[in-house]
CHARMM-style PDB file with segment names, atoms N, HN, CA, C and O in Angstrom:
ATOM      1  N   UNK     1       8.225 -15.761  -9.355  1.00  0.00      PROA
ATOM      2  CA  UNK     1       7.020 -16.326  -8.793  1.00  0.00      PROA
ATOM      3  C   UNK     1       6.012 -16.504  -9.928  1.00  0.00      PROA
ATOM      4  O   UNK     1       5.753 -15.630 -10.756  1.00  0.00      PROA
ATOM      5  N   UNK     2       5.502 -17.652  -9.886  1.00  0.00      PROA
ATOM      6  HN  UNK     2       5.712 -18.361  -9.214  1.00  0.00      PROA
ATOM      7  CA  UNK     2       4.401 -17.608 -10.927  1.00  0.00      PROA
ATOM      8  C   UNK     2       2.861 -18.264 -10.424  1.00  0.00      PROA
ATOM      9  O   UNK     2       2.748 -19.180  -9.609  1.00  0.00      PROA
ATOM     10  N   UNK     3       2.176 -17.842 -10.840  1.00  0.00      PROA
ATOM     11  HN  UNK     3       2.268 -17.097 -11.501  1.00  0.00      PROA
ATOM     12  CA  UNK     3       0.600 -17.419 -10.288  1.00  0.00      PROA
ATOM     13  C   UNK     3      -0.087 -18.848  -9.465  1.00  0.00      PROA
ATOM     14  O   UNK     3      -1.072 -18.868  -8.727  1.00  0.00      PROA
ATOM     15  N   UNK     4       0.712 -19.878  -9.835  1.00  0.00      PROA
ATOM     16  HN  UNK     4       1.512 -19.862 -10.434  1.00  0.00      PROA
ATOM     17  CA  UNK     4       0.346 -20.917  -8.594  1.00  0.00      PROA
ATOM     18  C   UNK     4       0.963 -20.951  -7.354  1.00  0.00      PROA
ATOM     19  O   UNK     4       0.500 -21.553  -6.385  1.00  0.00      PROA
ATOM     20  N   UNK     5       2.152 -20.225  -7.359  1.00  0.00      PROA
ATOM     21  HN  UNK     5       2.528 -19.737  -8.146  1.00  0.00      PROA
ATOM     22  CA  UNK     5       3.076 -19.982  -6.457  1.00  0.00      PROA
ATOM     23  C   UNK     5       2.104 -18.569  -5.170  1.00  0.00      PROA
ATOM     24  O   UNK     5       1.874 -18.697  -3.967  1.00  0.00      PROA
ATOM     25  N   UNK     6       1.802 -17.481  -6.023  1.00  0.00      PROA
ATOM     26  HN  UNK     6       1.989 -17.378  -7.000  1.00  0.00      PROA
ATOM     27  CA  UNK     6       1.386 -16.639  -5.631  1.00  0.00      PROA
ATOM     28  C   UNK     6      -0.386 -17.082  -5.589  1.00  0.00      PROA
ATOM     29  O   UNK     6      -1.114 -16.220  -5.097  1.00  0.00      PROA
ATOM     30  N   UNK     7      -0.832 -17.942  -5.918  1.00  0.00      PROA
ATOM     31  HN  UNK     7      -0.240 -18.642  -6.318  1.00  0.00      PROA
ATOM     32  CA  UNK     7      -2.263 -18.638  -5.043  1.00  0.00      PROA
ATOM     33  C   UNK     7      -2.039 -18.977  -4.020  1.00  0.00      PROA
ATOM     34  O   UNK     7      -2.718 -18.833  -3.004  1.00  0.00      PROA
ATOM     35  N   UNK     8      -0.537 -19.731  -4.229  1.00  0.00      PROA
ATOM     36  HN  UNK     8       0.015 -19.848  -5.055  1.00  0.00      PROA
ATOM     37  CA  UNK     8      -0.553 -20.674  -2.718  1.00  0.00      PROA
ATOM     38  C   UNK     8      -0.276 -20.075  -1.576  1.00  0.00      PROA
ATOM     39  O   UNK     8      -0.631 -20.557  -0.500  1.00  0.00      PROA
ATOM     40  N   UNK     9       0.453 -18.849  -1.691  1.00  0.00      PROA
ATOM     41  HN  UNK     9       0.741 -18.458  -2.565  1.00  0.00      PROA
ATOM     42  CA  UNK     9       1.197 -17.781  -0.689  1.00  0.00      PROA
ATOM     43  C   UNK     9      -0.513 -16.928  -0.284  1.00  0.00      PROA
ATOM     44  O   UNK     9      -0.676 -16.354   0.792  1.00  0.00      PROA
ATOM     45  N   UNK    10      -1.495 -17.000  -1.234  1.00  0.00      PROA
ATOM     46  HN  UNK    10      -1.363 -17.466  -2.109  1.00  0.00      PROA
ATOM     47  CA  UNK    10      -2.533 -16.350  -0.458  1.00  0.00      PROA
ATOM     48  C   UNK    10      -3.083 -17.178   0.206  1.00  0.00      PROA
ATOM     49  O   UNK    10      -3.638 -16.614   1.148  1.00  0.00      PROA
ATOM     50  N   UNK    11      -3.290 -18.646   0.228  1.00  0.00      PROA
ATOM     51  HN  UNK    11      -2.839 -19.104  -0.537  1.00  0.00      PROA
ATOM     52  CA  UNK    11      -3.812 -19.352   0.983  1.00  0.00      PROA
ATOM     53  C   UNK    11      -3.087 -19.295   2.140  1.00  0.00      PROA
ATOM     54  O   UNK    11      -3.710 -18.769   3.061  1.00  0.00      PROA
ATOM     55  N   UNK    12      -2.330 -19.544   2.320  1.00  0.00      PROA
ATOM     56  HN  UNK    12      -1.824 -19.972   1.571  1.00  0.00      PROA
ATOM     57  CA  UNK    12      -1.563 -19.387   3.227  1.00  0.00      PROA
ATOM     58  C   UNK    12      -1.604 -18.068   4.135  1.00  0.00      PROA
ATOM     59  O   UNK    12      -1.755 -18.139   5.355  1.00  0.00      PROA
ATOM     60  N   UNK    13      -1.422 -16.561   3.275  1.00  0.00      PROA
ATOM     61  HN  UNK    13      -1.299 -16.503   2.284  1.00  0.00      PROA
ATOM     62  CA  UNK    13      -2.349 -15.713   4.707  1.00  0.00      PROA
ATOM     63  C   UNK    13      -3.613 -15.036   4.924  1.00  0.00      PROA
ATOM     64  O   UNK    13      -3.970 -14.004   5.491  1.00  0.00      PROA
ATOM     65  N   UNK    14      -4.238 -16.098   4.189  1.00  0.00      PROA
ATOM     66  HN  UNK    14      -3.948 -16.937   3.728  1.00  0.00      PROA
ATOM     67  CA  UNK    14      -5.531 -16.317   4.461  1.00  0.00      PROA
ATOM     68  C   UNK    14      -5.862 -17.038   5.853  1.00  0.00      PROA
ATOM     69  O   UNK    14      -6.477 -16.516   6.783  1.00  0.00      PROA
ATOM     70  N   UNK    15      -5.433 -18.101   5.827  1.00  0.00      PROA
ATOM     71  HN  UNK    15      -4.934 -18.525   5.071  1.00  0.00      PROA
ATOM     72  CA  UNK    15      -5.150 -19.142   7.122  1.00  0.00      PROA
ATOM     73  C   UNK    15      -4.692 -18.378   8.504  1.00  0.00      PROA
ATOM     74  O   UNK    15      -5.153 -18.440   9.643  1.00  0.00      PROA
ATOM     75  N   UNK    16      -3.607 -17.637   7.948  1.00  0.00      PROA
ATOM     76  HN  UNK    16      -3.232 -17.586   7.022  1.00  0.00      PROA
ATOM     77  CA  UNK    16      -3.000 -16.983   9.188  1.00  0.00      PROA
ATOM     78  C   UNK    16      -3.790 -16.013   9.511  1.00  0.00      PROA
ATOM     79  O   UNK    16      -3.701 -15.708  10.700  1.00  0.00      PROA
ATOM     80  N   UNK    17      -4.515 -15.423   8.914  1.00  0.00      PROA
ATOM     81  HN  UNK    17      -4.586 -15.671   7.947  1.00  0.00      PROA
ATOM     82  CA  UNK    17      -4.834 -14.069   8.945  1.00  0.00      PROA
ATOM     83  C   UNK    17      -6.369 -13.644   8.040  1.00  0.00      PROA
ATOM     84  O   UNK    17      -6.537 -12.867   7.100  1.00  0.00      PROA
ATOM     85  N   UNK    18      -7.441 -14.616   8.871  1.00  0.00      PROA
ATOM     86  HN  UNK    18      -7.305 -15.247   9.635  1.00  0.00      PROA
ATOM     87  CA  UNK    18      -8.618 -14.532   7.800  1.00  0.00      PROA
ATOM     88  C   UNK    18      -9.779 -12.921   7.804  1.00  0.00      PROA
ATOM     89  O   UNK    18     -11.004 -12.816   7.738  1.00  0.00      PROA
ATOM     90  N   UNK    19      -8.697 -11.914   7.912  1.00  0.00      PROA
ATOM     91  HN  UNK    19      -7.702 -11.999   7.966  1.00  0.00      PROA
ATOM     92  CA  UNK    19      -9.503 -10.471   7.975  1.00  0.00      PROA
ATOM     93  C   UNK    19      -9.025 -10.087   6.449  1.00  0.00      PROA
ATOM     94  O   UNK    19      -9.949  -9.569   5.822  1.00  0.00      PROA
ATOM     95  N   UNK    20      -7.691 -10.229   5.632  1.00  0.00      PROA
ATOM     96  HN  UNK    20      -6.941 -10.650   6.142  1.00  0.00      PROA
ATOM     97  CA  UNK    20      -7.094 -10.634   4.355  1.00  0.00      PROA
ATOM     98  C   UNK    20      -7.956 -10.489   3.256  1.00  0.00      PROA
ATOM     99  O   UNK    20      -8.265 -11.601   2.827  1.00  0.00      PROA
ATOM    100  N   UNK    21      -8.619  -9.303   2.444  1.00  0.00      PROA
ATOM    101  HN  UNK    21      -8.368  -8.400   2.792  1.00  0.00      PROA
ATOM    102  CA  UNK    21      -9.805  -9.176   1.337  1.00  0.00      PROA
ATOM    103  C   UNK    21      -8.878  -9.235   0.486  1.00  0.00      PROA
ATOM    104  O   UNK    21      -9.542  -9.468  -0.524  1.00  0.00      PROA
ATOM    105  N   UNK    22      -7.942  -9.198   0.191  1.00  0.00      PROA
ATOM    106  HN  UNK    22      -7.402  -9.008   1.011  1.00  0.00      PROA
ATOM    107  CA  UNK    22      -7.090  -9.294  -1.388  1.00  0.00      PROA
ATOM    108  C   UNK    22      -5.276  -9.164  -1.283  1.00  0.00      PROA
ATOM    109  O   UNK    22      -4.851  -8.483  -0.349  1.00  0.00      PROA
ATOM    110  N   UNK    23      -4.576  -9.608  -1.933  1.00  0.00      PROA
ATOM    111  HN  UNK    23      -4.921 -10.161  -2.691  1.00  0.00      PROA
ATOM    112  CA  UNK    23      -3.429  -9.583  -2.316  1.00  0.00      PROA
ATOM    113  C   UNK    23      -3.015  -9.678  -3.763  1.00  0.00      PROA
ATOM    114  O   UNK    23      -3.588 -10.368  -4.607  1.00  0.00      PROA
ATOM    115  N   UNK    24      -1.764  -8.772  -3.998  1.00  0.00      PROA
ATOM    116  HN  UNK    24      -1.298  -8.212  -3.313  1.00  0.00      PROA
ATOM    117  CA  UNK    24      -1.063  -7.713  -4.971  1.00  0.00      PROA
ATOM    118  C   UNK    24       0.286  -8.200  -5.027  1.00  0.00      PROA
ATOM    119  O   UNK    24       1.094  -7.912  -4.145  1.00  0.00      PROA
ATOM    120  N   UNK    25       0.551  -8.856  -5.921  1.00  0.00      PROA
ATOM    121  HN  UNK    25      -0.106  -9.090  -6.638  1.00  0.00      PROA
ATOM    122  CA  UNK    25       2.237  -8.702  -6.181  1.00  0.00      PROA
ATOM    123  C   UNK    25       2.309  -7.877  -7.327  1.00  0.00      PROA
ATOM    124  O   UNK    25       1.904  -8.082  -8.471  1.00  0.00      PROA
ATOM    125  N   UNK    26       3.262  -6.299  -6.514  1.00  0.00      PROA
ATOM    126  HN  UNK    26       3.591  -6.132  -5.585  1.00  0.00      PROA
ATOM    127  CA  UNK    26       3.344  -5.337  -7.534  1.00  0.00      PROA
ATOM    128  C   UNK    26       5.194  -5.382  -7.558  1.00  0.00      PROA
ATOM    129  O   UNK    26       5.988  -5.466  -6.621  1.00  0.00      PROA
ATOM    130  N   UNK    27       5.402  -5.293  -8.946  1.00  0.00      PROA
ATOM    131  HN  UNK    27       4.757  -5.225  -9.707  1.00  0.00      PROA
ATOM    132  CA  UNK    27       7.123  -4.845  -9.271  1.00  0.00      PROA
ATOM    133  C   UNK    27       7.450  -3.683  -8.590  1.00  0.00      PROA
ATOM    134  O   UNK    27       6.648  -2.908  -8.069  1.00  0.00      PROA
ATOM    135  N   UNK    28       8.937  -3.570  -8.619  1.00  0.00      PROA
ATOM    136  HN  UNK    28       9.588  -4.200  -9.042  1.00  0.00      PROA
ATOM    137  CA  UNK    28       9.456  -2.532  -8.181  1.00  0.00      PROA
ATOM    138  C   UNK    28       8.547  -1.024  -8.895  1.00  0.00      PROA
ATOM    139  O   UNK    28       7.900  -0.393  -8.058  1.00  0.00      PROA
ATOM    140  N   UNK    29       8.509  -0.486 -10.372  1.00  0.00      PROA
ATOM    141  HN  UNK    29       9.034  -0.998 -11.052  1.00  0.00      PROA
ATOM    142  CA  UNK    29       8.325   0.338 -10.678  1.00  0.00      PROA
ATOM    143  C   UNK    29       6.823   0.471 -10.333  1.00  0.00      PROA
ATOM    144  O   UNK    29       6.258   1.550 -10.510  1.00  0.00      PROA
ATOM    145  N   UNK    30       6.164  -0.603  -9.844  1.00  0.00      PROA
ATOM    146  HN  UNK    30       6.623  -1.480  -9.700  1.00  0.00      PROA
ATOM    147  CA  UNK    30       4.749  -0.334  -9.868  1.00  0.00      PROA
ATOM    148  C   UNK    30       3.664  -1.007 -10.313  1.00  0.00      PROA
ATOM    149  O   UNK    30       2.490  -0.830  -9.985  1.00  0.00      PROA
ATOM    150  N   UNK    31       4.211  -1.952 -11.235  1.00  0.00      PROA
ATOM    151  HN  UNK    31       5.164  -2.096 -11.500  1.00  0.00      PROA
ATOM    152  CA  UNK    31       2.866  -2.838 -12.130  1.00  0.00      PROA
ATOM    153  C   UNK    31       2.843  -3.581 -11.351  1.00  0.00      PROA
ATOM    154  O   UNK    31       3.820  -4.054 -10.772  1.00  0.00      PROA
ATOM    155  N   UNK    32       1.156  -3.957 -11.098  1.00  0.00      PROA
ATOM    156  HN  UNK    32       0.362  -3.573 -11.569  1.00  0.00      PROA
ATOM    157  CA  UNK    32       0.900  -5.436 -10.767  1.00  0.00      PROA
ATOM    158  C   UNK    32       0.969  -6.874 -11.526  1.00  0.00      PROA
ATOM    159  O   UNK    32       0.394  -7.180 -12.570  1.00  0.00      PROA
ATOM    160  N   UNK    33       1.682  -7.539 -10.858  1.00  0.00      PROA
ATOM    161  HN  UNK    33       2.149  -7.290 -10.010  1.00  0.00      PROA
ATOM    162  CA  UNK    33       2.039  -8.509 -11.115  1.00  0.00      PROA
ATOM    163  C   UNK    33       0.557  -9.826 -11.390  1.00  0.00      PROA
ATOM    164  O   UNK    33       0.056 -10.426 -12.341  1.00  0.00      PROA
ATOM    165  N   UNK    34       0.424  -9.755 -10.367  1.00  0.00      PROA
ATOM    166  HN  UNK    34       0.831  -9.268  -9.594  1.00  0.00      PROA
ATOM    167  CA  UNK    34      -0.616 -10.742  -9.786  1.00  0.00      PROA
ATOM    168  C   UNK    34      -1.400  -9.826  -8.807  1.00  0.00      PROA
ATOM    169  O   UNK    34      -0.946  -8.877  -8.167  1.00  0.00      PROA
ATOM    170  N   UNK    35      -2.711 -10.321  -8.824  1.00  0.00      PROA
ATOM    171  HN  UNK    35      -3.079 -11.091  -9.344  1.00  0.00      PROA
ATOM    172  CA  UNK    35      -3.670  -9.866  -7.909  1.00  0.00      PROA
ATOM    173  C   UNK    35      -4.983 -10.675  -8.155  1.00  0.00      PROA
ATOM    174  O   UNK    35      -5.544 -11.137  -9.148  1.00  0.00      PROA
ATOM    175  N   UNK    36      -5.322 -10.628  -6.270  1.00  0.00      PROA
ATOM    176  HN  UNK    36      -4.866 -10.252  -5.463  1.00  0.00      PROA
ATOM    177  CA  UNK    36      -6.308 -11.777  -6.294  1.00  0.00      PROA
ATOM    178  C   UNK    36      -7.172 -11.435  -4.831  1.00  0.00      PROA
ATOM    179  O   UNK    36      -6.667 -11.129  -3.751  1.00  0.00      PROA
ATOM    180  N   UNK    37      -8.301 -11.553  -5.081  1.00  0.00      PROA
ATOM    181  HN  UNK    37      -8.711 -11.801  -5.959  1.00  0.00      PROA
ATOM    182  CA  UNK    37      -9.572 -11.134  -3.785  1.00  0.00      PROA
ATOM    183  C   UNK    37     -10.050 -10.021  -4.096  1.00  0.00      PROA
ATOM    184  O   UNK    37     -10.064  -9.741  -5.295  1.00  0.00      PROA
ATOM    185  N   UNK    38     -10.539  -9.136  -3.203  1.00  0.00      PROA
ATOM    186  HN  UNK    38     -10.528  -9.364  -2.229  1.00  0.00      PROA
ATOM    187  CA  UNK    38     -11.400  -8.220  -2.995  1.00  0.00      PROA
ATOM    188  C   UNK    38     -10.433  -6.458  -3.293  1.00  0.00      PROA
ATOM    189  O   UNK    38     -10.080  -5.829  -2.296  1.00  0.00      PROA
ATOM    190  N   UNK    39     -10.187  -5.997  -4.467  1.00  0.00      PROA
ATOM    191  HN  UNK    39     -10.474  -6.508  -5.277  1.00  0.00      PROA
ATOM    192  CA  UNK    39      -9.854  -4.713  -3.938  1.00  0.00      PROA
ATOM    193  C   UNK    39     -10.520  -3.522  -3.925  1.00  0.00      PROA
ATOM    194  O   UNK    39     -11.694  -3.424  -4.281  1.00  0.00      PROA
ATOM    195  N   UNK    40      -9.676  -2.367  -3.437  1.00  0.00      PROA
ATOM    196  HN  UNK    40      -8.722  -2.447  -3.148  1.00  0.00      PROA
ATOM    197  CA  UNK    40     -10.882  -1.447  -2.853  1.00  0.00      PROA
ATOM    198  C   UNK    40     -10.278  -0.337  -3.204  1.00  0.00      PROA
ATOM    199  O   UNK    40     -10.454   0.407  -2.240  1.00  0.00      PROA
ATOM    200  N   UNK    41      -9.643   0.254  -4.036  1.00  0.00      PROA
ATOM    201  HN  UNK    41      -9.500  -0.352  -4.819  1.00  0.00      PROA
ATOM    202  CA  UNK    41      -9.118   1.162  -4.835  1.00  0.00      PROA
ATOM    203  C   UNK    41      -8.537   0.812  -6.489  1.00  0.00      PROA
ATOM    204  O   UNK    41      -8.453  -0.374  -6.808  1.00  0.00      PROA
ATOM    205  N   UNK    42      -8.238   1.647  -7.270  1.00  0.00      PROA
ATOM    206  HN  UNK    42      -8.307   2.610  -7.011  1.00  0.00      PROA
ATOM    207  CA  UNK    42      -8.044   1.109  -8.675  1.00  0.00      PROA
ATOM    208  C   UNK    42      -6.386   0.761  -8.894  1.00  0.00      PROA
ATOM    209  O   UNK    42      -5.419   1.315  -8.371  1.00  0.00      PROA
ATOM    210  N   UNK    43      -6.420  -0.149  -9.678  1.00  0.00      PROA
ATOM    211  HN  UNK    43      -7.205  -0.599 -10.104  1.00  0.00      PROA
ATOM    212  CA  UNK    43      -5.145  -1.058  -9.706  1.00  0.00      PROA
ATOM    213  C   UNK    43      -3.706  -0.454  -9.908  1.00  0.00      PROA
ATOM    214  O   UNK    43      -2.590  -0.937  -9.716  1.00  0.00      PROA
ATOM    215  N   UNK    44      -4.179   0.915 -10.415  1.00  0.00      PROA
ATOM    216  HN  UNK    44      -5.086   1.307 -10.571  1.00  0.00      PROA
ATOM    217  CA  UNK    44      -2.823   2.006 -10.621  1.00  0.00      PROA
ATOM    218  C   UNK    44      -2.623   2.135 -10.033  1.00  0.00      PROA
ATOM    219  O   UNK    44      -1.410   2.173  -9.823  1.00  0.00      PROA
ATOM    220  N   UNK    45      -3.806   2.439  -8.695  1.00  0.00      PROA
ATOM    221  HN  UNK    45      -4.791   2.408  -8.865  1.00  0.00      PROA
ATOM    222  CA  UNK    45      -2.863   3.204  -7.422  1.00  0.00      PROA
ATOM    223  C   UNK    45      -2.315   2.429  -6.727  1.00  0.00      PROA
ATOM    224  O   UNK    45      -1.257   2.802  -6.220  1.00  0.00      PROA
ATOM    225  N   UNK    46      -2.855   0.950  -6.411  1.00  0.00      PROA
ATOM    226  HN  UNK    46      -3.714   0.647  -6.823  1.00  0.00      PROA
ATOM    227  CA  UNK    46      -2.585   0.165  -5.620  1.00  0.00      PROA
ATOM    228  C   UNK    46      -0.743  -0.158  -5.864  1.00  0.00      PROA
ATOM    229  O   UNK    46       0.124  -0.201  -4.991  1.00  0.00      PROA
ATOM    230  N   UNK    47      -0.622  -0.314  -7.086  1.00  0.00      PROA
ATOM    231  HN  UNK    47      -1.326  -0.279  -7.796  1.00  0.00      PROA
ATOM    232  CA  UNK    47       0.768  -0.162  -8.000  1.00  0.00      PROA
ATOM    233  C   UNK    47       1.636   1.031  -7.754  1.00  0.00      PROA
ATOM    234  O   UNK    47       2.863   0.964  -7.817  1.00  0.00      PROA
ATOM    235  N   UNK    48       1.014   2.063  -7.490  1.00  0.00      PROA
ATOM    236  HN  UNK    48       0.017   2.117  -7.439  1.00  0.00      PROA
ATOM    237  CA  UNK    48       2.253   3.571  -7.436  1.00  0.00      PROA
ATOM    238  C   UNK    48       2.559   3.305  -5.912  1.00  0.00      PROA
ATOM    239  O   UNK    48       3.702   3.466  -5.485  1.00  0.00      PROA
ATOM    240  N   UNK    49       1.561   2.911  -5.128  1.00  0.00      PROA
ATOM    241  HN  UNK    49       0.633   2.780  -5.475  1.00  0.00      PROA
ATOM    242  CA  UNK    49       1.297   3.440  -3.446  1.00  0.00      PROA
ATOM    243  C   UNK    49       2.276   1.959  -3.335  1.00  0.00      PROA
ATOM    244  O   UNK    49       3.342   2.369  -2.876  1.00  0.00      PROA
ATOM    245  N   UNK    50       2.358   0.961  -3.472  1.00  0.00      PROA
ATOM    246  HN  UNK    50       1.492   0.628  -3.845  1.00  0.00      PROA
ATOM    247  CA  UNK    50       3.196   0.022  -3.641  1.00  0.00      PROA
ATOM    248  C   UNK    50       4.395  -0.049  -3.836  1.00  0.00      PROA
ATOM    249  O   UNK    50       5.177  -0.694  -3.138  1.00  0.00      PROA
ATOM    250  N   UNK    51       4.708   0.680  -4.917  1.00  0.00      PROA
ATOM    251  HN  UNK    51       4.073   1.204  -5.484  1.00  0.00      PROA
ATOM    252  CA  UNK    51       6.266   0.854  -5.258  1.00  0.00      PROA
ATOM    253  C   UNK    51       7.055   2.489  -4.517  1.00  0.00      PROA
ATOM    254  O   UNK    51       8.164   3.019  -4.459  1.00  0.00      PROA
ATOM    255  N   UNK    52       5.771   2.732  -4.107  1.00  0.00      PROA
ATOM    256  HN  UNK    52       4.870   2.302  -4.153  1.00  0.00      PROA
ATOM    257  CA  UNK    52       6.268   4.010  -2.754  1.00  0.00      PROA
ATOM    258  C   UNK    52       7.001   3.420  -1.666  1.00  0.00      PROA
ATOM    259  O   UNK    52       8.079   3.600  -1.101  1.00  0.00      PROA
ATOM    260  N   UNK    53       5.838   2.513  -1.570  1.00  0.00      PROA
ATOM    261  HN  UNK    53       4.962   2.367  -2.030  1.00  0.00      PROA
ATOM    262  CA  UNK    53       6.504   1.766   0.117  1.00  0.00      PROA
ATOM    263  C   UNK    53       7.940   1.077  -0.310  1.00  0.00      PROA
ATOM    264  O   UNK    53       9.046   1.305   0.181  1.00  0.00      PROA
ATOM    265  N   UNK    54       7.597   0.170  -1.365  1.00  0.00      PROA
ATOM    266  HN  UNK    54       6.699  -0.016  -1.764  1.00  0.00      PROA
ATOM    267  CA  UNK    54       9.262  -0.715  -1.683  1.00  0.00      PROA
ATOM    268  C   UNK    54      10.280   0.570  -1.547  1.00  0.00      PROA
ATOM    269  O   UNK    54      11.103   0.540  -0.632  1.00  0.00      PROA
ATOM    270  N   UNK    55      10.232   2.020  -2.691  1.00  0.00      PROA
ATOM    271  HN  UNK    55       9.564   2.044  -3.434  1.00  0.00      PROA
ATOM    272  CA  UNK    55      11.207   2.550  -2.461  1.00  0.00      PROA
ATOM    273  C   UNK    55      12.246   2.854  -0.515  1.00  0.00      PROA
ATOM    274  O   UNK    55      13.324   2.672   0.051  1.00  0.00      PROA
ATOM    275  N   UNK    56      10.612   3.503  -0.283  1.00  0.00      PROA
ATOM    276  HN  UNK    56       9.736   3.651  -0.742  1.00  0.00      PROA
ATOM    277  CA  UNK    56      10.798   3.840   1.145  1.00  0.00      PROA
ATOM    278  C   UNK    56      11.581   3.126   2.204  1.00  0.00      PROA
ATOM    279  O   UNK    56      12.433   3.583   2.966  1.00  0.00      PROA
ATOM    280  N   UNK    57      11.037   1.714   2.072  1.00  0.00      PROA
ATOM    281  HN  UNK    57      10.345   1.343   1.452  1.00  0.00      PROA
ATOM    282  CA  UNK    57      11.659   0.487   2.582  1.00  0.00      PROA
ATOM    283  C   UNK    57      13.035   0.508   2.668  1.00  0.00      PROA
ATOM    284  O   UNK    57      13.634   0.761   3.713  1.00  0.00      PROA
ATOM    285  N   UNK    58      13.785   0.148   1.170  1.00  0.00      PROA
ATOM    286  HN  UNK    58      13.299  -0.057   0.321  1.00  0.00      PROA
ATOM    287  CA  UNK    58      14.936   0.455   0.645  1.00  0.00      PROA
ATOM    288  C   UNK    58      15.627   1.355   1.310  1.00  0.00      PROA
ATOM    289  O   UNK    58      16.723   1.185   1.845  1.00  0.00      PROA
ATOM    290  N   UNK    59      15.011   2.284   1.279  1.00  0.00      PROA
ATOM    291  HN  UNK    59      14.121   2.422   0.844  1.00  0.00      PROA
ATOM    292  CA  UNK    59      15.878   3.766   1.582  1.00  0.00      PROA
ATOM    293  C   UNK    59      16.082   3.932   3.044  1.00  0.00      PROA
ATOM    294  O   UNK    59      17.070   4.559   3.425  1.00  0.00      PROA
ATOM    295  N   UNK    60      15.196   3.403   3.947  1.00  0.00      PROA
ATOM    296  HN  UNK    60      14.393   2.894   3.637  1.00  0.00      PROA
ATOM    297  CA  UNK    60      15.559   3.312   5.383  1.00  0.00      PROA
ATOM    298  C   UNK    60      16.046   2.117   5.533  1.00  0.00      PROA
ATOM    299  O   UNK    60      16.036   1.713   6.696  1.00  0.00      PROA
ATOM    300  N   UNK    61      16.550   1.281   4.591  1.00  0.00      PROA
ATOM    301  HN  UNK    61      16.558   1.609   3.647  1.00  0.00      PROA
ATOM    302  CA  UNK    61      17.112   0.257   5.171  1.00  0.00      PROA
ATOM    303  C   UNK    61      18.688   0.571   4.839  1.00  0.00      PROA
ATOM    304  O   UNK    61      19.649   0.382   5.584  1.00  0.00      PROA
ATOM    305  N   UNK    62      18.682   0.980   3.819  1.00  0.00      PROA
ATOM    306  HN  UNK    62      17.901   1.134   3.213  1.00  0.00      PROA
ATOM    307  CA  UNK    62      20.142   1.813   3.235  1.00  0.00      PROA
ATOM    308  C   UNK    62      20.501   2.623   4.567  1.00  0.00      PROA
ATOM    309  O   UNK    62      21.636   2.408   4.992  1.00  0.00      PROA
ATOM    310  N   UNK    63      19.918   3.286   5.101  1.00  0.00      PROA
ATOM    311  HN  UNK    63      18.996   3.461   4.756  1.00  0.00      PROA
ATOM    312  CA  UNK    63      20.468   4.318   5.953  1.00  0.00      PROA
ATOM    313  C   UNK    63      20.544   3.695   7.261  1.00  0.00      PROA
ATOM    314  O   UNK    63      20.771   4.425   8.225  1.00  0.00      PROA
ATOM    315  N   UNK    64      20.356   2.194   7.465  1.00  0.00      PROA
ATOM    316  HN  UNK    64      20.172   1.601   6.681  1.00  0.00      PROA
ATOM    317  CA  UNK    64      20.298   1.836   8.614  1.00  0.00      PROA
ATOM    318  C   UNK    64      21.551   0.931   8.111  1.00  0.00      PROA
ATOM    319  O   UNK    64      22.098   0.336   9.040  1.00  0.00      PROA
ATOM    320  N   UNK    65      21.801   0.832   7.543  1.00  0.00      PROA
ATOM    321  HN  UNK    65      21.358   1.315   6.788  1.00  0.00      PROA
ATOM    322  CA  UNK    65      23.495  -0.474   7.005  1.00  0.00      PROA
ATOM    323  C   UNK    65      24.595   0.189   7.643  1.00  0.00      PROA
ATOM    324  OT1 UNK    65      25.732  -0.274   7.553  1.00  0.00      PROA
TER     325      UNK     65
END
């Protein structure tokens, strides 16, 4: 994805969904990728608490296969 790609994906749930103060494309390990709007904690965490959920995700989806 590259950062016009990930503008256009915020417009988009912006539209759908105009309560939306910011969006984060964070990597698996955690870095943010892209980020854009309003955030409301510091960018590390948003990045660790991020790649928590991806793991988590993963891991109940593994156990549901």
């Amino acid at each position: 994805m590259n950062l016009q790609q990930f503008e256009d994906l915020y417009a988009q749930l912006i539209a759908l969904t105009p309560d939306i103060q910011g969006v984060s494309l964070i990597a698996n390990e955690g870095t943010v990728l892209f980020q854009t709007g309003e955030t409301v904690a510091d960018e590390t965490i948003i990045g660790v608490a991020g790649a928590a959920v991806m793991r988590l995700a993963e891991h109940i989806s593994a156990g549901l296969a």
